[in-house]
N, C-alpha and C positions, 0 to 999 in steps of 0.2 A: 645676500648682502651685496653693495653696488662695487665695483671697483672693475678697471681695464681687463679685458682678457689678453695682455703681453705680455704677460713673465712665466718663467717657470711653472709647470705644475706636479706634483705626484700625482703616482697612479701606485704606491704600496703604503697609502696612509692606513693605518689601520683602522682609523676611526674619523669621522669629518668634524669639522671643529665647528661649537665648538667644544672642550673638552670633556670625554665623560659626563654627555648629558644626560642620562637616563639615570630618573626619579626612582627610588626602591621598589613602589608601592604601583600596580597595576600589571605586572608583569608576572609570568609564568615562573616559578623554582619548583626546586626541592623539598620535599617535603621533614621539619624537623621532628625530631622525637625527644622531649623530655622524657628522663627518666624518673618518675617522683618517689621518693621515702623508701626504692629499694624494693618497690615493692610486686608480686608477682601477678602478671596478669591471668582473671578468672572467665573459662569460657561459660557463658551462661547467657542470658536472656534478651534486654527490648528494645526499640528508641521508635518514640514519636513519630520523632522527627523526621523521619524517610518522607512521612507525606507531601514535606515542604517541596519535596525535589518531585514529586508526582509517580512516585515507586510507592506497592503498595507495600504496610509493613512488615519489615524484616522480623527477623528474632528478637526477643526482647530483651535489654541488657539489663543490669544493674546499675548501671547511671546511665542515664538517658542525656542527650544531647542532643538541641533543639538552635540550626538548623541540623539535618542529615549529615551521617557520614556520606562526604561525596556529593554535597549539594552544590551546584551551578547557580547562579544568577540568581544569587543570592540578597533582598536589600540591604544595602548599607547598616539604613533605620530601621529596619525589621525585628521579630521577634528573634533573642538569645540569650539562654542558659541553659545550666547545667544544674540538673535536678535528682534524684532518689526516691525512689517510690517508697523506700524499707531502708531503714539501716542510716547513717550520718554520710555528709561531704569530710573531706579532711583536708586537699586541698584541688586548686582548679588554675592550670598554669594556659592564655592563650597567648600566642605568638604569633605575629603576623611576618612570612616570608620576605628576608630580607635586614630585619631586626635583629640585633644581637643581645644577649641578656637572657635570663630564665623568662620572661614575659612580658609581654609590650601592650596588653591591652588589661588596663585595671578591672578589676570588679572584684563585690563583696559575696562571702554565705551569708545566708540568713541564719538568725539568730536562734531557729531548731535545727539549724547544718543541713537541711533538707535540699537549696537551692540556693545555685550563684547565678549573679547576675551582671553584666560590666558597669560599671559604675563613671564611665567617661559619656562622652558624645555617641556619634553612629562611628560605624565601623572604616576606613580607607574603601572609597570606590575598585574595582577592577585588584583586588586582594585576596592572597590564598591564604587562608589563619590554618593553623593548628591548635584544637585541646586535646589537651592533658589533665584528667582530673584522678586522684585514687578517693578511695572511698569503704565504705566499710558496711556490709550487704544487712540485708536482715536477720542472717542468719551468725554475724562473727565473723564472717571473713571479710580479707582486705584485699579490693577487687581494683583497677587502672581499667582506664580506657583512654583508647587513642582515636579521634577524629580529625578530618580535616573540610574545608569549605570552602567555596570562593565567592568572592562578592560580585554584584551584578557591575557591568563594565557599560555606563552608556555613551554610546557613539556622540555626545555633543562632551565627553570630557576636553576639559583644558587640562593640559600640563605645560611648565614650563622647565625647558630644555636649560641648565645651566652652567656655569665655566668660574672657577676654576674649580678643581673636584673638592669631595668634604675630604677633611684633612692632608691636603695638600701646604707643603711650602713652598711661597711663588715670589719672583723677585717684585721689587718695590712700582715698577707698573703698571702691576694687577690691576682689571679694571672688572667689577663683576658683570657681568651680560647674563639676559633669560631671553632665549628664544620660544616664542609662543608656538604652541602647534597650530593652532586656528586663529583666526582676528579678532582684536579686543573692541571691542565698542563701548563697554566701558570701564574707560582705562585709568582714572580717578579711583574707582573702587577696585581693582587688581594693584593699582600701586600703595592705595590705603591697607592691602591686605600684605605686603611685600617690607622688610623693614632691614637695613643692612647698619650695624653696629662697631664699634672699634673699641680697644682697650689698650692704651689709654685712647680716649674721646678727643675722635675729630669730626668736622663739620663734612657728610657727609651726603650729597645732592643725587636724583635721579633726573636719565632724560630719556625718552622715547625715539625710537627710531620707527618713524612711522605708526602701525597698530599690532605687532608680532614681537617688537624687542625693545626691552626696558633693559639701562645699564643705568650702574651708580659709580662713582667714584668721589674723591674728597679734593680739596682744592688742590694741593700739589700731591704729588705721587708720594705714597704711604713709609712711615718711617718702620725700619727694621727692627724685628720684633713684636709689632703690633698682632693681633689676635683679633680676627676678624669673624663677624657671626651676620650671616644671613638666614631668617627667619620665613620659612614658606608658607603663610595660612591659608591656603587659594581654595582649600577643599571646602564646596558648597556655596562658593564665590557664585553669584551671578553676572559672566562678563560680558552676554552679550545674549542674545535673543537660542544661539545655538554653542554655548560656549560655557559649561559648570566649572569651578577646579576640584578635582580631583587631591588636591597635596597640600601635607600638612608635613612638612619637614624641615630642618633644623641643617645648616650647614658650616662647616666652621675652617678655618684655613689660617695659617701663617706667613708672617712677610719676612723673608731671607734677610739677608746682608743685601747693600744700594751697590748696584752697579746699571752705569750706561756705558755704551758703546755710539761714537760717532761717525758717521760715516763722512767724509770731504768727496765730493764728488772731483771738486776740480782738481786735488793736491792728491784725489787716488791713495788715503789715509785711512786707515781705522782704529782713532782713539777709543781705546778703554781707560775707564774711570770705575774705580770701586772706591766704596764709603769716602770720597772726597777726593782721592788722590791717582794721578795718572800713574795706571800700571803696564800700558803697554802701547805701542805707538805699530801698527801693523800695516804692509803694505796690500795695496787691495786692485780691484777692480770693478768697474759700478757699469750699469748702462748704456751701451752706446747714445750716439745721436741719433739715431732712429728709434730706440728703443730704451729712452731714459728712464732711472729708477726715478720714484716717487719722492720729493722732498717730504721730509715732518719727520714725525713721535713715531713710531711702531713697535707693537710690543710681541715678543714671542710666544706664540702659539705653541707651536709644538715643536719635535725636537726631534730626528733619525739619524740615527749614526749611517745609516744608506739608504736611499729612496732612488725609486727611479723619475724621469723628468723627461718629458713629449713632448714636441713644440706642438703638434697637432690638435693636444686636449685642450690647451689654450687662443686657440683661431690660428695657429700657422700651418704653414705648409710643412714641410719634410726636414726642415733646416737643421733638426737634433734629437737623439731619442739616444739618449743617455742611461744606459738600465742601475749605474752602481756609482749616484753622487754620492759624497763622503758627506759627511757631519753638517747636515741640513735643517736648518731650523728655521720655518714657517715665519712672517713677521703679515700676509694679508692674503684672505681669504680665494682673492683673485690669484694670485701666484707669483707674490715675492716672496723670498727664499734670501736668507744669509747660507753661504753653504761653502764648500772646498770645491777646487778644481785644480786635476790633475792634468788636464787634457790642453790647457794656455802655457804657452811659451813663459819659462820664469820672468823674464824680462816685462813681461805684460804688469804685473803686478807691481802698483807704484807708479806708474807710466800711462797710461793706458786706461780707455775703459772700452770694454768689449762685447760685454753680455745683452742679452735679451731683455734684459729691466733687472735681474738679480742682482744682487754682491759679494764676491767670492772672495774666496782668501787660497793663497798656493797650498795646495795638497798632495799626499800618493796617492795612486789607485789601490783602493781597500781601505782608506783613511790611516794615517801612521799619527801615533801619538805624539810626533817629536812637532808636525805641522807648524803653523800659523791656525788654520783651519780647525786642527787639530785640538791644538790649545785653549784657543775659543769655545769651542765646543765644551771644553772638561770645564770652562770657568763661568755657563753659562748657564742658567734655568729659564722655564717658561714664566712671563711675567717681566722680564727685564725689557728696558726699552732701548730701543736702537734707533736712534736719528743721523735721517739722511741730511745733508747738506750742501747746497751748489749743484746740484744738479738741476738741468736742463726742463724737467717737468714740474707740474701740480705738488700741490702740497695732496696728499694722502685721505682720502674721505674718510667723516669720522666714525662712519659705519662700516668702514673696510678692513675687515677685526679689529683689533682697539684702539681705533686712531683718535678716539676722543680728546687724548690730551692735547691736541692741535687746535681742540676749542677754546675761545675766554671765556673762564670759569663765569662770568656774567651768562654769557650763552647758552652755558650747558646750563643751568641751572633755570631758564627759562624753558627748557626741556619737558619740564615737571608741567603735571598735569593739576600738581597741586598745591 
């Protein structure tokens, strides 16, 4: 994403924004184990299925499952169930890693109990399933078996990397963003396949940043309480010559209580406003002249009660290397930062502006609750927006984490590919 390299940076983020991108489905876990009807596992006999994996076959059970215990590269669309040579199915739970619930992938027995089979589409690309089926042998007994598999993972998958997490509550700035892992080429059909929804219904527009990142948002910034649903059908998407999707996932988020905060560059000010009313007028410091903050919208990213901060990581020289800022909260990808400072003369604050491009608020060392900094912090979530004012530089690119709202909804909406 494009933005100056003059302000602050971490180097103890735990995660780069932006938030909690990684999609359930393609990734390595643990493996689950349903328990079914109680019932006790029987060592005994066969499965097919070993072939698929190119082992030859094992012992043969009494429910067979087709692909292998332990099969790799696995197709999606390939052949799967779960079948009985002797005796009935009784039930057949599979689970795909990451999923919550007794079962996440449907399918029926057939109607002699002999054979299940899923009854949805192909399987998640680059996924571990577990079955669980028990069963009832030919002889009268009541046998379980546990397998697990993964699916084949092809190196031209798309996934898209997304913000803000499932089941998050985010302040009323929210803006949803997907980072592409590869380039889209066609980016009509990734957005036809991509659908972001509100409850209650607002007018809700996508714009492309380049061929990697599609954001949406609604004309003004979302009202508190709304119920937000982004829908991912990307898997089997053809986006581009080397680009499939992979994902087929459901995201859902809430919007907090409305607060902004303003920042006065020249009066060295930071109003806060929640649901309509000024709650607190704080004194600050923005920018110097050499090293003005950003005017516009910016909205919070993330949030550290301490981060440390290099001028280095950012193109400077040796001017600061701070290990223990206080109550730091991310507002652009390049490295501005609303944060505390313990280390500026009290008098600077209100007065003054002094920093690297950041905006700070009087702090302890160690962050103390009774703060300015402090305060802000406790009153503050990712998602809320902070606009700069009066200062000295540029207004804020609207690709430089969520600077979108700095565009005319006209423009952004020209965004769309469709």
């Amino acid at each position: 994403m494009s933005g100056d390299k003059k302000d602050h940076n971490s180097q103890r983020t735990a995660r780069r924004w932006p938030a909690r991108l990684l999609p359930q489905a393609g990734y390595r876990a643990t493996l689950v184990l349903v328990t079914l009807l109680g019932l006790t596992a029987l060592a005994g006999c066969a499965v097919a299925g070993e072939l698929l994996s190119g082992k030859p076959p094992g012992p043969r059970y009494a429910i067979e499952v087709v692909p292998g215990d332990g099969a790799h590269r696995v197709r999606a669309n390939g052949r799967f169930e779960v079948r009985v040579p002797a005796g009935r199915l009784e039930r057949v739970a599979v689970q795909r890693e990451g999923d919550t619930g007794e079962a996440s992938v449907a399918g029926r027995i057939s109607a002699d109990h002999k054979t299940w089979r899923p009854s949805a589409g192909p399987l998640e690309s680059g996924a571990t399933y577990t079955v669980d089926a028990a069963a009832v042998d030919g002889k009268g007994h009541h046998v379980t078996r546990h397998t697990t598999f993964t699916t084949y993972v092809s190196p031209h998958r798309l996934i898209g990397y997304f913000t803000p997490e499932n089941k998050a509550t985010v302040g009323t700035g929210m803006i949803v963003s997907l980072q592409f892992n590869r380039p889209i080429a066609r980016r009509a059909v990734v957005e036809r396949a991509i659908t972001v929804t509100a409850e209650p219904d607002v007018e809700i527009a996508a714009h492309w940043f380049g061929n990697q990142r599609l954001d949406f948002r609604p004309r003004e910034r979302w009202q508190p309480g709304t119920e937000v649903t982004v829908d991912l059908r990307l898997r089997g998407v053809k986006a581009g010559p080397e680009a499939v999707g992979a994902q087929r996932k459901t995201v859902r988020f809430r919007i907090g209580r409305d607060q902004t905060s303003v920042i006065d560059a020249a009066t060295h000010t930071l109003t806060v406003r929640r649901d309509g009313k000024v709650t607190a007028t704080l004194p600050a410091t923005a920018g110097d002249r050499k090293h003005p903050t950003y005017n516009g919208k910016m909205v919070i990213l993330e949030r550290h009660r301490v981060t440390r901060m290099n001028s280095r990581t950012v193109g400077f020289g040796g001017e600061y290397d701070i290990p223990d800022v206080p109550h730091a909260m991310r507002l652009t990808p390049s490295g501005t930062f609303l944060h505390g400072n313990y280390w500026a003369p009290p008098e600077v604050f209100g007065w003054d502006n002094t920093s690297h491009g950041c905006v700070s608020l009087r702090d302890t060392k160690g962050g103390g609750r009774g703060t300015p900094a402090g305060w802000l912090y406790g009153q503050s979530m990712v998602g809320d927006i902070v606009e700069v004012r009066n200062s000295k530089d540029r207004i804020v690119a609207p690709d430089n984490g969520l600077g979108g709202w700095n565009m005319p909804w006209e423009q952004w909406r020209q965004g769309s590919v469709l």
